[in-house]
PyMOL Python script that loads the backbone (N, CA, C, O; Angstrom):
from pymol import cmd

cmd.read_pdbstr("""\
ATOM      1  N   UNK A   1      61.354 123.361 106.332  1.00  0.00           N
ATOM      2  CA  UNK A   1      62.614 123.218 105.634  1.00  0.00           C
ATOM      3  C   UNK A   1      63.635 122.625 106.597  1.00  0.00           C
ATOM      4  O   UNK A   1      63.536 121.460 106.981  1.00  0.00           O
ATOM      5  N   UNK A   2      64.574 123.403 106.967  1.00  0.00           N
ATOM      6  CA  UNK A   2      65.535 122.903 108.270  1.00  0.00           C
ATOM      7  C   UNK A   2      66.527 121.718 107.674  1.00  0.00           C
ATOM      8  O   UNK A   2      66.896 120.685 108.232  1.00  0.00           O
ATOM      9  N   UNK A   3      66.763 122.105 106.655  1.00  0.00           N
ATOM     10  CA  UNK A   3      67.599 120.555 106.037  1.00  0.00           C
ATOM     11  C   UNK A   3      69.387 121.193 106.028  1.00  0.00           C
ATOM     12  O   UNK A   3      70.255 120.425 105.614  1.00  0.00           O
ATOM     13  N   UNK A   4      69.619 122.033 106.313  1.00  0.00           N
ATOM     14  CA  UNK A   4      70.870 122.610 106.641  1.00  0.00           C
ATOM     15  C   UNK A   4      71.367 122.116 108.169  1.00  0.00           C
ATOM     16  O   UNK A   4      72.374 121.539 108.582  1.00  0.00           O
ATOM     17  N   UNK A   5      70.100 122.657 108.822  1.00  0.00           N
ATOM     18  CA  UNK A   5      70.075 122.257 110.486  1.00  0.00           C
ATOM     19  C   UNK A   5      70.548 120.827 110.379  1.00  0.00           C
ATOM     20  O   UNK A   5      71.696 120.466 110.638  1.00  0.00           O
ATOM     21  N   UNK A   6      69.852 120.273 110.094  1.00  0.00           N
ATOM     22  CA  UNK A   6      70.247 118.774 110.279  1.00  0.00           C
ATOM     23  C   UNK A   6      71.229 117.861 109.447  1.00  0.00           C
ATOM     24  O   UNK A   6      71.409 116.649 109.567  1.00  0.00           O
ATOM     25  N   UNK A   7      71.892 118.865 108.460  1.00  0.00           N
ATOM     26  CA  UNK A   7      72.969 118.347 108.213  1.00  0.00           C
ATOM     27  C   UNK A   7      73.757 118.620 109.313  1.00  0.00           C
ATOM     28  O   UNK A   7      73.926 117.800 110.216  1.00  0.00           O
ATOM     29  N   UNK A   8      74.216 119.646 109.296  1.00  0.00           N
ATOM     30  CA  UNK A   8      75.328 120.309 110.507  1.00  0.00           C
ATOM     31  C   UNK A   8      74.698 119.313 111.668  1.00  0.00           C
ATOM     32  O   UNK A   8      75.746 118.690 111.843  1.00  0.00           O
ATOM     33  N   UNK A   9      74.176 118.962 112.192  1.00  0.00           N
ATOM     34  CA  UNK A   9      73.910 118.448 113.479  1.00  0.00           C
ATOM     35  C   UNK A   9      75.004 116.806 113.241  1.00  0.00           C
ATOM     36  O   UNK A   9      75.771 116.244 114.023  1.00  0.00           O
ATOM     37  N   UNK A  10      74.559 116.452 111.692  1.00  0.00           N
ATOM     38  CA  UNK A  10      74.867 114.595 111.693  1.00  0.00           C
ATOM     39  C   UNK A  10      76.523 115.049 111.085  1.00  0.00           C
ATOM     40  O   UNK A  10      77.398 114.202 111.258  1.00  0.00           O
ATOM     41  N   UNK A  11      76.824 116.063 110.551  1.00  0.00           N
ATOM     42  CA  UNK A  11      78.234 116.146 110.220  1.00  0.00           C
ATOM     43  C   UNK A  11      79.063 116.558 111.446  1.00  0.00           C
ATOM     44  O   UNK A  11      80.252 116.237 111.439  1.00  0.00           O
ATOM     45  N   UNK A  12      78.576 117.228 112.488  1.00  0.00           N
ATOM     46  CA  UNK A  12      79.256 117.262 113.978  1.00  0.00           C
ATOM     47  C   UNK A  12      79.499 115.641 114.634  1.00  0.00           C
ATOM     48  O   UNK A  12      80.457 115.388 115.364  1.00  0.00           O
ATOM     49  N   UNK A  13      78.419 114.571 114.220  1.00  0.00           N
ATOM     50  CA  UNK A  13      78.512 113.560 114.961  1.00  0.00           C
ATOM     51  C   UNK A  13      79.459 112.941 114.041  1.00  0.00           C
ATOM     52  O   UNK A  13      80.575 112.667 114.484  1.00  0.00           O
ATOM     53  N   UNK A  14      79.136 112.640 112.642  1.00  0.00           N
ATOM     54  CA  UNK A  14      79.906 112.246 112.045  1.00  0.00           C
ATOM     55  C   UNK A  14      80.518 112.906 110.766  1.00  0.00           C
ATOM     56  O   UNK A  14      79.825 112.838 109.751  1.00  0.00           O
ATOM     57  N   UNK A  15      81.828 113.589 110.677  1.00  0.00           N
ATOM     58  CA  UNK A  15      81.987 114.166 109.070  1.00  0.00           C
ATOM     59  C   UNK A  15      82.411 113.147 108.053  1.00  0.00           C
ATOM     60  O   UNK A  15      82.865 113.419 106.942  1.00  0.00           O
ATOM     61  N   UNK A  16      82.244 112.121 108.473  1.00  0.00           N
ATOM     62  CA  UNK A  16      82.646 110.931 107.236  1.00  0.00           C
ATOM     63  C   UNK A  16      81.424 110.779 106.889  1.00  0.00           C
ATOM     64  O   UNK A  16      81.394 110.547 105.680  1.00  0.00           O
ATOM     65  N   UNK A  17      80.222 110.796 107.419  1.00  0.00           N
ATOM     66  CA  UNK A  17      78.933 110.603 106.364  1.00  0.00           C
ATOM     67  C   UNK A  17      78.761 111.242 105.218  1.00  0.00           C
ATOM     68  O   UNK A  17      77.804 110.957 104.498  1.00  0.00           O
ATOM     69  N   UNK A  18      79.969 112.532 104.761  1.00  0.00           N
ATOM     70  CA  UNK A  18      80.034 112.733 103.140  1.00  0.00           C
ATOM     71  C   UNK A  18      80.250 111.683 102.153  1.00  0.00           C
ATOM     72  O   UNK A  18      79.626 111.535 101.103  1.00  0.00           O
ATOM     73  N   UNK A  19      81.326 110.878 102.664  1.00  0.00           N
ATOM     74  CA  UNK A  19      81.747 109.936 102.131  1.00  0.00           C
ATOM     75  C   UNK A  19      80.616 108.841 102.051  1.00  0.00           C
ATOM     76  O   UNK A  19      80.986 107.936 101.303  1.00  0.00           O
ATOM     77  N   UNK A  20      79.114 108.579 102.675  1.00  0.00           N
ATOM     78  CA  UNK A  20      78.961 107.455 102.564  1.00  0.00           C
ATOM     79  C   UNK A  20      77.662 107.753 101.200  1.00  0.00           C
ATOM     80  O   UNK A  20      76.908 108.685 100.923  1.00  0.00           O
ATOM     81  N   UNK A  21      77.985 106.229 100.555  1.00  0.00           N
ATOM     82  CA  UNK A  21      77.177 106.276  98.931  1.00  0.00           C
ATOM     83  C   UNK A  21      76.067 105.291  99.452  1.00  0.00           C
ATOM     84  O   UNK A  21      75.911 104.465 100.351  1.00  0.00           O
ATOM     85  N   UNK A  22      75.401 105.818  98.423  1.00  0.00           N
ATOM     86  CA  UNK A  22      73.947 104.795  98.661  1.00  0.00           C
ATOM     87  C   UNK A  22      74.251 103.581  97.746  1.00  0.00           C
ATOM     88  O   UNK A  22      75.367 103.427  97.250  1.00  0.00           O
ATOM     89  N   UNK A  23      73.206 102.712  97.537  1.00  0.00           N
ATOM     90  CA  UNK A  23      73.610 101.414  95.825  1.00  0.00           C
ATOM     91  C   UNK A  23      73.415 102.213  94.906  1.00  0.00           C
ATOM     92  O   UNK A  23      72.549 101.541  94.346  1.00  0.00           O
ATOM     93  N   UNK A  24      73.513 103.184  94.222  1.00  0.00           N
ATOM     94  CA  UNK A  24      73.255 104.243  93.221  1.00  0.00           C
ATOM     95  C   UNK A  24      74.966 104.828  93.467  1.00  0.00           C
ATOM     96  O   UNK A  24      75.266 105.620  92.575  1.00  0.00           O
ATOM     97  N   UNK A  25      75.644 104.686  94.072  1.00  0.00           N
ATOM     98  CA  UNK A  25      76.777 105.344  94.214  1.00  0.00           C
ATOM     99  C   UNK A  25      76.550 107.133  94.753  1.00  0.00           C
ATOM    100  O   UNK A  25      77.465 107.955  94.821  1.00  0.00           O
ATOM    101  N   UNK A  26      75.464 107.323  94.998  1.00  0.00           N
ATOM    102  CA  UNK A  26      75.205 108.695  95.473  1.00  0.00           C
ATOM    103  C   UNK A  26      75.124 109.257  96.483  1.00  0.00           C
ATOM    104  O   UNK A  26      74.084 109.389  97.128  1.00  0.00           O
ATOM    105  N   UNK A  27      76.683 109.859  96.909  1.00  0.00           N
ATOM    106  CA  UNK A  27      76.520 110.967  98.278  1.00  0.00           C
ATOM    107  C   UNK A  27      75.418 112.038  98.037  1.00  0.00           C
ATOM    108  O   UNK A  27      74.773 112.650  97.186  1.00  0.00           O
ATOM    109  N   UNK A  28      75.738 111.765  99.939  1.00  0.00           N
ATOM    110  CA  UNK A  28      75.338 113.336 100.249  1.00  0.00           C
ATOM    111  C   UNK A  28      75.176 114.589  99.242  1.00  0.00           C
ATOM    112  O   UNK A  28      74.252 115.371  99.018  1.00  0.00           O
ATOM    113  N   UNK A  29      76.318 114.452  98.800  1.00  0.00           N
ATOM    114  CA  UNK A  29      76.896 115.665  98.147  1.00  0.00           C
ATOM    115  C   UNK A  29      75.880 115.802  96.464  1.00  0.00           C
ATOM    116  O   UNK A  29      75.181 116.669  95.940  1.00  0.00           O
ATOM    117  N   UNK A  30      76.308 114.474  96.131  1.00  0.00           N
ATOM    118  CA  UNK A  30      75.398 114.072  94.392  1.00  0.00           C
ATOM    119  C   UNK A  30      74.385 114.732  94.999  1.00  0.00           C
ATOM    120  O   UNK A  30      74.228 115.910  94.681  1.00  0.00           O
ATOM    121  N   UNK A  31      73.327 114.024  96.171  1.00  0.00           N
ATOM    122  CA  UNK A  31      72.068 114.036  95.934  1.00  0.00           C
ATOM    123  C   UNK A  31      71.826 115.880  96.325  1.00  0.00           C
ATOM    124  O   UNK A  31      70.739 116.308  95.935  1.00  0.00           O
ATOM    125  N   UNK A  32      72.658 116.811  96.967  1.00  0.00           N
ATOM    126  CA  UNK A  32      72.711 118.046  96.798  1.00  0.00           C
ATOM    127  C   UNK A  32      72.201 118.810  96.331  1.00  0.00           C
ATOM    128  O   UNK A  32      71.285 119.611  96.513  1.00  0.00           O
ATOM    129  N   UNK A  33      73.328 118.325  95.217  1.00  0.00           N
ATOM    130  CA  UNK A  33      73.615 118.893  93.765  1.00  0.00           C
ATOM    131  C   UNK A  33      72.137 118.878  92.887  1.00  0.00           C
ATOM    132  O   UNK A  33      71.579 119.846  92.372  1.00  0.00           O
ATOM    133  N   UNK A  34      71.573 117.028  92.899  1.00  0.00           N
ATOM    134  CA  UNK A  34      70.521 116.769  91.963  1.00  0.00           C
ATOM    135  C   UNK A  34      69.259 117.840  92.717  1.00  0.00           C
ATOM    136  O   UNK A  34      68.491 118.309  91.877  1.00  0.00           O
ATOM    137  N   UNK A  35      69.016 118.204  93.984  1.00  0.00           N
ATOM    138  CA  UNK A  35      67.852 118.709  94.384  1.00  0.00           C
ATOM    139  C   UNK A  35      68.273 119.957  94.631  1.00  0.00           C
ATOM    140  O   UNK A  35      67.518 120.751  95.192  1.00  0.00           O
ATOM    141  N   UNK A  36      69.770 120.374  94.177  1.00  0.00           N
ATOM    142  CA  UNK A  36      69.905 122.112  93.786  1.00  0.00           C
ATOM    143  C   UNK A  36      69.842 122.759  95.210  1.00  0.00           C
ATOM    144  O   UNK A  36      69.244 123.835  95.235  1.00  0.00           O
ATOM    145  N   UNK A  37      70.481 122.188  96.718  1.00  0.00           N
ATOM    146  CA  UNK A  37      70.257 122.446  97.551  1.00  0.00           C
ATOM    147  C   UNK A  37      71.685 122.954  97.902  1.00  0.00           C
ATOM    148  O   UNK A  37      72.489 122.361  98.622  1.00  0.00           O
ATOM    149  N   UNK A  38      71.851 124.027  97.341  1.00  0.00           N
ATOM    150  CA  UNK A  38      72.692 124.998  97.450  1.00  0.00           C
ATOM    151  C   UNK A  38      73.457 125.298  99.189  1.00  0.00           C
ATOM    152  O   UNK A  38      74.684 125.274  99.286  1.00  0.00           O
ATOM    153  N   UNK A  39      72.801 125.495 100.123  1.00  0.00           N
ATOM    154  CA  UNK A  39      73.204 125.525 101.160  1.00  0.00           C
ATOM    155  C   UNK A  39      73.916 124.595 102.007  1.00  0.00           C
ATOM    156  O   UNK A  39      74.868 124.868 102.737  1.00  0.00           O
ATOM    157  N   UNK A  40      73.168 123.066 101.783  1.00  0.00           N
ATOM    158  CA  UNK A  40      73.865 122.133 101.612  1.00  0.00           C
ATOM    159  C   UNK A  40      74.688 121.772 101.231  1.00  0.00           C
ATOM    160  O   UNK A  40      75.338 121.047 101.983  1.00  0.00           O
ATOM    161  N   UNK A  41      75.170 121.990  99.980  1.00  0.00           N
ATOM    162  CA  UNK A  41      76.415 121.796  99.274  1.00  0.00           C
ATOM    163  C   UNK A  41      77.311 122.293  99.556  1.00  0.00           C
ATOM    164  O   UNK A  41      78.310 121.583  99.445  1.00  0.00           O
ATOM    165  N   UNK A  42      77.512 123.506  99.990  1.00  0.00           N
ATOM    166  CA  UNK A  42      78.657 124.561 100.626  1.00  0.00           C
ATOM    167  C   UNK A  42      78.611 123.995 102.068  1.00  0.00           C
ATOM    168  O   UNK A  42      79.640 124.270 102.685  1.00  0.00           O
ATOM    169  N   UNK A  43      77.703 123.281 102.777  1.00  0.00           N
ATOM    170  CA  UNK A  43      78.350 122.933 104.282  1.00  0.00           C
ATOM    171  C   UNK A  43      78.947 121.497 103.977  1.00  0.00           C
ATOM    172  O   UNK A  43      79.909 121.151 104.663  1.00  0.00           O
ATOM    173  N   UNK A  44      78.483 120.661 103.045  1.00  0.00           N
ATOM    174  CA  UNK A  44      79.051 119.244 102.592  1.00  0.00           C
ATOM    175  C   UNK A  44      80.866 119.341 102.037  1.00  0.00           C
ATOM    176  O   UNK A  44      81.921 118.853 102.443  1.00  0.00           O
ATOM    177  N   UNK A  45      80.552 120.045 101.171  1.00  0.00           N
ATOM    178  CA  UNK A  45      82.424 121.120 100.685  1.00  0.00           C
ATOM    179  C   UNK A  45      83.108 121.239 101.560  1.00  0.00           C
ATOM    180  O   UNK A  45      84.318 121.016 101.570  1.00  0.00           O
ATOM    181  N   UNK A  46      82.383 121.642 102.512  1.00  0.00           N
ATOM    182  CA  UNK A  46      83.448 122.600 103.372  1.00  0.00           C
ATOM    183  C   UNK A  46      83.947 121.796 104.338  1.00  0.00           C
ATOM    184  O   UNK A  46      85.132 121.805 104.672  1.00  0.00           O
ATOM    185  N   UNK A  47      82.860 120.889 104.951  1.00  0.00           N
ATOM    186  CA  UNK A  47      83.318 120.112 105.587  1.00  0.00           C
ATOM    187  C   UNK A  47      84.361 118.946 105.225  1.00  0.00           C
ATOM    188  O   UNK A  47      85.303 118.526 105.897  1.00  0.00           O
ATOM    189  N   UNK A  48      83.901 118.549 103.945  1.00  0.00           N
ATOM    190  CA  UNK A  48      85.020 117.525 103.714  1.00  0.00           C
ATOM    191  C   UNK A  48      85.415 117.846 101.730  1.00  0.00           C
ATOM    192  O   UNK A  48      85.284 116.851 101.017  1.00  0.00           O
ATOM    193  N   UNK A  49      85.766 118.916 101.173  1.00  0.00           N
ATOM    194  CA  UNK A  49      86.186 118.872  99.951  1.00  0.00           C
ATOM    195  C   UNK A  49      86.409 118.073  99.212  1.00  0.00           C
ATOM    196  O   UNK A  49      85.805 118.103  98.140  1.00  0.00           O
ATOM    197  N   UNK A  50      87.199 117.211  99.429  1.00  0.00           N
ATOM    198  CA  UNK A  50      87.728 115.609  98.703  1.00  0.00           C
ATOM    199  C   UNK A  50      86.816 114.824  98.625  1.00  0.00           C
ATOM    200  O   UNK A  50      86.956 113.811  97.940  1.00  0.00           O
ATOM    201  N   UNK A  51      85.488 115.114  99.388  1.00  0.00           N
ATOM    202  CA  UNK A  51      84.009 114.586  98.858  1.00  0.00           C
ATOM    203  C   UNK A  51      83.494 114.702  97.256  1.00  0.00           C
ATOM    204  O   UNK A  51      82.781 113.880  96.681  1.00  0.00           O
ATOM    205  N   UNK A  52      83.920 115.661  96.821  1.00  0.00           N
ATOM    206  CA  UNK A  52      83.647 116.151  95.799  1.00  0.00           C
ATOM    207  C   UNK A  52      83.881 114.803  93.921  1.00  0.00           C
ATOM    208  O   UNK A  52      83.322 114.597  92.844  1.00  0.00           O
ATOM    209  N   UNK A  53      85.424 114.190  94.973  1.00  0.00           N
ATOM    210  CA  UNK A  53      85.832 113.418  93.996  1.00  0.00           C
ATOM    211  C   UNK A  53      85.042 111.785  93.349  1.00  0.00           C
ATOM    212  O   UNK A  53      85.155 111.091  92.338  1.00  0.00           O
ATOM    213  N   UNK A  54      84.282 111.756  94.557  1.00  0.00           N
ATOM    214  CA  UNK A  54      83.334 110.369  94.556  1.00  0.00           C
ATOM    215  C   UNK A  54      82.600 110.765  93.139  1.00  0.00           C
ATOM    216  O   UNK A  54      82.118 111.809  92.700  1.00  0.00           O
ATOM    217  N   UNK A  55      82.761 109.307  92.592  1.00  0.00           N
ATOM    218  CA  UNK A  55      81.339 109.380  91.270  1.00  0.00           C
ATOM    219  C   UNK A  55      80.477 108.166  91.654  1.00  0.00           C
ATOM    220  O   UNK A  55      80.795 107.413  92.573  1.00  0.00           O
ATOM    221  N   UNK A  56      79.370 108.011  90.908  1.00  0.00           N
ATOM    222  CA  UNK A  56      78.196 107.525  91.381  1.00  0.00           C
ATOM    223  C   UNK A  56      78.396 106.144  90.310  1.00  0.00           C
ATOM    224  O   UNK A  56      79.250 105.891  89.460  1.00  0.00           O
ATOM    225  N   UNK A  57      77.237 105.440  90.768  1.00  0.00           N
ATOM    226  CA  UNK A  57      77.891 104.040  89.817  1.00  0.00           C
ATOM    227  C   UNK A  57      77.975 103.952  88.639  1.00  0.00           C
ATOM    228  O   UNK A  57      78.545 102.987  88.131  1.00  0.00           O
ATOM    229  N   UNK A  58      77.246 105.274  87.655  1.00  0.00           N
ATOM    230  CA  UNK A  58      77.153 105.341  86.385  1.00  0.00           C
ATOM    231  C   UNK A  58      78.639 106.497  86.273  1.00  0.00           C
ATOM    232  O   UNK A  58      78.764 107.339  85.384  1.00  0.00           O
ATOM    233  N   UNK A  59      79.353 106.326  87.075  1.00  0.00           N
ATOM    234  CA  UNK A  59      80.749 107.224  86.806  1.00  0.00           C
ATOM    235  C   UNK A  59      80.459 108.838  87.016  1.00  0.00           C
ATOM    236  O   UNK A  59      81.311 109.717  86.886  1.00  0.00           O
ATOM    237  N   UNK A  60      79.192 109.020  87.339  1.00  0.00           N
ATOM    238  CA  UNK A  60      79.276 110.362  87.055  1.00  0.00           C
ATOM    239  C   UNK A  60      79.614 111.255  88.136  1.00  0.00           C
ATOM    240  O   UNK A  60      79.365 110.981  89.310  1.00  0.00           O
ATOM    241  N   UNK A  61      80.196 112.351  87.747  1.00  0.00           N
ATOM    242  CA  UNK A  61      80.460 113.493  88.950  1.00  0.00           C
ATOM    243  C   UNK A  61      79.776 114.415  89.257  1.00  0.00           C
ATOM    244  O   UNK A  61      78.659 114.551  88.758  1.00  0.00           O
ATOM    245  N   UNK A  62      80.403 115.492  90.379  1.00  0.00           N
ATOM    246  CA  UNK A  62      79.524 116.091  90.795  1.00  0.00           C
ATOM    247  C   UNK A  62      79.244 117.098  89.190  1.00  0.00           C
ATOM    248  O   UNK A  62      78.089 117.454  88.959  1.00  0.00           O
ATOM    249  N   UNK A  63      80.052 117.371  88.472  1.00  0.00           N
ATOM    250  CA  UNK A  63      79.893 118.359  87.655  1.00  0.00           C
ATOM    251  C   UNK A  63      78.862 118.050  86.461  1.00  0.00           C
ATOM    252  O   UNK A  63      78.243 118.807  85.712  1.00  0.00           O
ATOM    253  N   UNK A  64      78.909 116.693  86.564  1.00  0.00           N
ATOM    254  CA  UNK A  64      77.952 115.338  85.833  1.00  0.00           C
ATOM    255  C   UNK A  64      76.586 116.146  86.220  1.00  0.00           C
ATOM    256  O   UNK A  64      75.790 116.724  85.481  1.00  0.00           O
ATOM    257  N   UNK A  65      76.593 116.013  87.390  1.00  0.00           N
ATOM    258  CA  UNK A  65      75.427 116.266  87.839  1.00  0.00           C
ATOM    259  C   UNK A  65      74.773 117.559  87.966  1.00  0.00           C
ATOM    260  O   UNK A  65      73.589 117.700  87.660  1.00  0.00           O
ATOM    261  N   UNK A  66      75.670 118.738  88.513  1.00  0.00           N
ATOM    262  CA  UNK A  66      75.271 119.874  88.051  1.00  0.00           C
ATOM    263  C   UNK A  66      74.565 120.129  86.707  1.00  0.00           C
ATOM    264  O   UNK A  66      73.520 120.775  86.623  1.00  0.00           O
ATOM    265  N   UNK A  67      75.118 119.655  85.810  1.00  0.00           N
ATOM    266  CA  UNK A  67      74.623 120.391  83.703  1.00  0.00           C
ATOM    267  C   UNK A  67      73.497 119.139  84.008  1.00  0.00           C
ATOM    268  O   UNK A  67      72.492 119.686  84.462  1.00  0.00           O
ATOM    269  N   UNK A  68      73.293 117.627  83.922  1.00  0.00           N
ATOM    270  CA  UNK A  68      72.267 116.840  83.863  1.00  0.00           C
ATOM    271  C   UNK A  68      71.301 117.627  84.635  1.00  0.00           C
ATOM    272  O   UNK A  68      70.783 118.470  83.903  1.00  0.00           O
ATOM    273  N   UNK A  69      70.875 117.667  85.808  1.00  0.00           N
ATOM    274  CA  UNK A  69      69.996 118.665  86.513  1.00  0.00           C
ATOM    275  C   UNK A  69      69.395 119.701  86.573  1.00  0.00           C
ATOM    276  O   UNK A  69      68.289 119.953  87.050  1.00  0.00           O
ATOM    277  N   UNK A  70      70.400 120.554  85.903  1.00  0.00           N
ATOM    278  CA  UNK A  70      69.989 122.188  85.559  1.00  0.00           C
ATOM    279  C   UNK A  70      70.440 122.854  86.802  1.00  0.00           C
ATOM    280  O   UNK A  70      69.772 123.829  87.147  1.00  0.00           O
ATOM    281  N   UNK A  71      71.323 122.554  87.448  1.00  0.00           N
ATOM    282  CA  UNK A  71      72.139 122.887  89.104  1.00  0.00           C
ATOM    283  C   UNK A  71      73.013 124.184  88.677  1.00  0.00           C
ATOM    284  O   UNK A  71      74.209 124.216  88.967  1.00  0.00           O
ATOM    285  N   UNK A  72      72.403 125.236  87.993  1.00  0.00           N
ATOM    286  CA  UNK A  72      73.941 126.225  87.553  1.00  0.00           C
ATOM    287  C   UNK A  72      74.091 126.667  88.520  1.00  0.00           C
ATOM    288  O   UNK A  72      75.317 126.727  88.613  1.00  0.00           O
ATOM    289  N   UNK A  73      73.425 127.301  89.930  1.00  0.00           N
ATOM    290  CA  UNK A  73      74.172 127.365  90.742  1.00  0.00           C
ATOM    291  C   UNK A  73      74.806 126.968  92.045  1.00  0.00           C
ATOM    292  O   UNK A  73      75.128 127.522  93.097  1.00  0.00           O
ATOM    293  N   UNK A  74      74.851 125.529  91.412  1.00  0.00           N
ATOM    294  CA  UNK A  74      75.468 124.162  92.368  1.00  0.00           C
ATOM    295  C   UNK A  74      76.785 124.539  91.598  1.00  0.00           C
ATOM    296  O   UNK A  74      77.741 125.050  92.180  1.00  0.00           O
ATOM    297  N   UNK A  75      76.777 124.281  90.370  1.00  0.00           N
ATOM    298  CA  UNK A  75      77.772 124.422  89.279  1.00  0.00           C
ATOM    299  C   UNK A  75      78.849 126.034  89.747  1.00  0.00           C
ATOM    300  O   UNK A  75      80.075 125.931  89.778  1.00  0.00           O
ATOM    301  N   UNK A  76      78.367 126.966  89.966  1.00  0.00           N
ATOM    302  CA  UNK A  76      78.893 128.055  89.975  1.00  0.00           C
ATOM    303  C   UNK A  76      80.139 128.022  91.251  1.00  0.00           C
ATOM    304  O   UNK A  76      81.240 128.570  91.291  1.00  0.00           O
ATOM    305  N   UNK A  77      79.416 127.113  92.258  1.00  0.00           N
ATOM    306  CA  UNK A  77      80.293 127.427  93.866  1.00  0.00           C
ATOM    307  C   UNK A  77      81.632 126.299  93.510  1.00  0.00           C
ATOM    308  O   UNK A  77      82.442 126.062  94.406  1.00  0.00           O
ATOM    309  N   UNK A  78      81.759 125.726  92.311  1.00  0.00           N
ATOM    310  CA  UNK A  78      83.096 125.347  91.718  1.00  0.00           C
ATOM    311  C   UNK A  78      83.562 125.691  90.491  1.00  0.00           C
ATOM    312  O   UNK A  78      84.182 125.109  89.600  1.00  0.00           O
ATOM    313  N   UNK A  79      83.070 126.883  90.676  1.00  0.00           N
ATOM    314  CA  UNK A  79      84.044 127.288  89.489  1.00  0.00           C
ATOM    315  C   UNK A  79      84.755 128.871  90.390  1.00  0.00           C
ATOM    316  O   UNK A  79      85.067 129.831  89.686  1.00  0.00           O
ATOM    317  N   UNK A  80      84.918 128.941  91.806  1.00  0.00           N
ATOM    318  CA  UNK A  80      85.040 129.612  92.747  1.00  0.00           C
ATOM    319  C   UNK A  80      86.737 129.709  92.515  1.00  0.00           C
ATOM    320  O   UNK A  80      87.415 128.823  91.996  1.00  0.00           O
ATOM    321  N   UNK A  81      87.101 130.656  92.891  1.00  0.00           N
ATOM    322  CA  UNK A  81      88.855 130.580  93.145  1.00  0.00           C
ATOM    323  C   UNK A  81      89.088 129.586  94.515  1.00  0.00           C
ATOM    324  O   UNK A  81      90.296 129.443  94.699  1.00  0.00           O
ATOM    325  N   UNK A  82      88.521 129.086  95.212  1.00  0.00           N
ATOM    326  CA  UNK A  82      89.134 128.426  96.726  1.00  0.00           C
ATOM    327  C   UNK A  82      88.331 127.092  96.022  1.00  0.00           C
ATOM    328  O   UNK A  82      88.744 126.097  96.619  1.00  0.00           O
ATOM    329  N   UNK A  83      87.466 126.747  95.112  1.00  0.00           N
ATOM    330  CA  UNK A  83      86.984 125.534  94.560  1.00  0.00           C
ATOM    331  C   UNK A  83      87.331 125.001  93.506  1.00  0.00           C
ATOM    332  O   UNK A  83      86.731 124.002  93.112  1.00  0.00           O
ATOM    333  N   UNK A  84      88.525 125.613  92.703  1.00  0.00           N
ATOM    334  CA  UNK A  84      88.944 125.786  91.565  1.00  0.00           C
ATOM    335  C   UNK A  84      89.819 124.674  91.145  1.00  0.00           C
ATOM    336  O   UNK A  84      89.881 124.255  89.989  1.00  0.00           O
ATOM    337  N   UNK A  85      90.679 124.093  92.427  1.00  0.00           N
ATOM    338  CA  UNK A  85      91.277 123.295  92.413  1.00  0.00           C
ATOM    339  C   UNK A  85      91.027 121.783  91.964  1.00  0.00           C
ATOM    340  O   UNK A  85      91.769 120.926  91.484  1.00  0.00           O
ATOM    341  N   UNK A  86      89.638 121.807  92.326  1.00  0.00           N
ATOM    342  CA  UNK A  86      89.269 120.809  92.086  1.00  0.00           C
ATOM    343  C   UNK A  86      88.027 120.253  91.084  1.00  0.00           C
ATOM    344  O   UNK A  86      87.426 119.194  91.266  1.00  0.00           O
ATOM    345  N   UNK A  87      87.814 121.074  90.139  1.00  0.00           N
ATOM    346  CA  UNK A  87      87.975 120.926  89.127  1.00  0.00           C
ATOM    347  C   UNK A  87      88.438 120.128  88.073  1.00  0.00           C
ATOM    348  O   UNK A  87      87.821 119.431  87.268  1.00  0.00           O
ATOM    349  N   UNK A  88      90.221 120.463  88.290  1.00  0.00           N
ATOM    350  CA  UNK A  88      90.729 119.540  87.346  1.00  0.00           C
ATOM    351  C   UNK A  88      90.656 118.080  87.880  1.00  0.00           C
ATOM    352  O   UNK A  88      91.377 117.399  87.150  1.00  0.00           O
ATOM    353  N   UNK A  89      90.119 117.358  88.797  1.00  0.00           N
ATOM    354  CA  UNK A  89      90.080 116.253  89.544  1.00  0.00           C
ATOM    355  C   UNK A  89      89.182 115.661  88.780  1.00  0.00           C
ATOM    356  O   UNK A  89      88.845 114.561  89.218  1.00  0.00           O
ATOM    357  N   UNK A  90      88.486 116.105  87.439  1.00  0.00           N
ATOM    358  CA  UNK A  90      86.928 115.572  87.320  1.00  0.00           C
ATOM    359  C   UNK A  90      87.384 115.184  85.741  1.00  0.00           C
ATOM    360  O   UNK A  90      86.572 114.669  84.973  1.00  0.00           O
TER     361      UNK A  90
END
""", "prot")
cmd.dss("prot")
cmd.show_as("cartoon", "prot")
cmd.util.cbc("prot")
cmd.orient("prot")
């Protein structure tokens, strides 16, 4: 496994790699969400929140992506009181 490890390792070198999209328009963060990698997602958040706002080239968001996927509890860590905010961003 170890896929936490090595986020934290490339977000110490770089925390703008939330921000970077593939030709699919899909962060870090989307592709998370789509493989329900829960641990990930809370160090991707945390590190850069306003990640959250990127949509992918078909427009979709992260919340897009949570219900398409079956991610309820990708879905759950924003509907959080300290994640709440952003929400209405979507």
């Amino acid at each position: 496994n170890g896929h936490l490890e090595v986020v934290k390792a490339l977000l110490l070198v770089n925390p703008d790699m939330c921000d970077a999209q593939d030709r699919d328009g899909q962060s870090p963060l989307h592709i998370a969400v789509i493989k329900g990698r829960v641990d990930v997602l809370k160090e991707l958040v945390q590190t850069k929140p306003e990640a959250v706002l990127l949509r992918t080239e078909r427009g979709e968001t992260i919340l897009h992506l949570c219900v398409k996927h079956y991610q309820i509890d990708a879905l759950e860590i924003f509907g959080r009181d300290n994640q709440r905010k952003w929400i209405y961003q979507f």
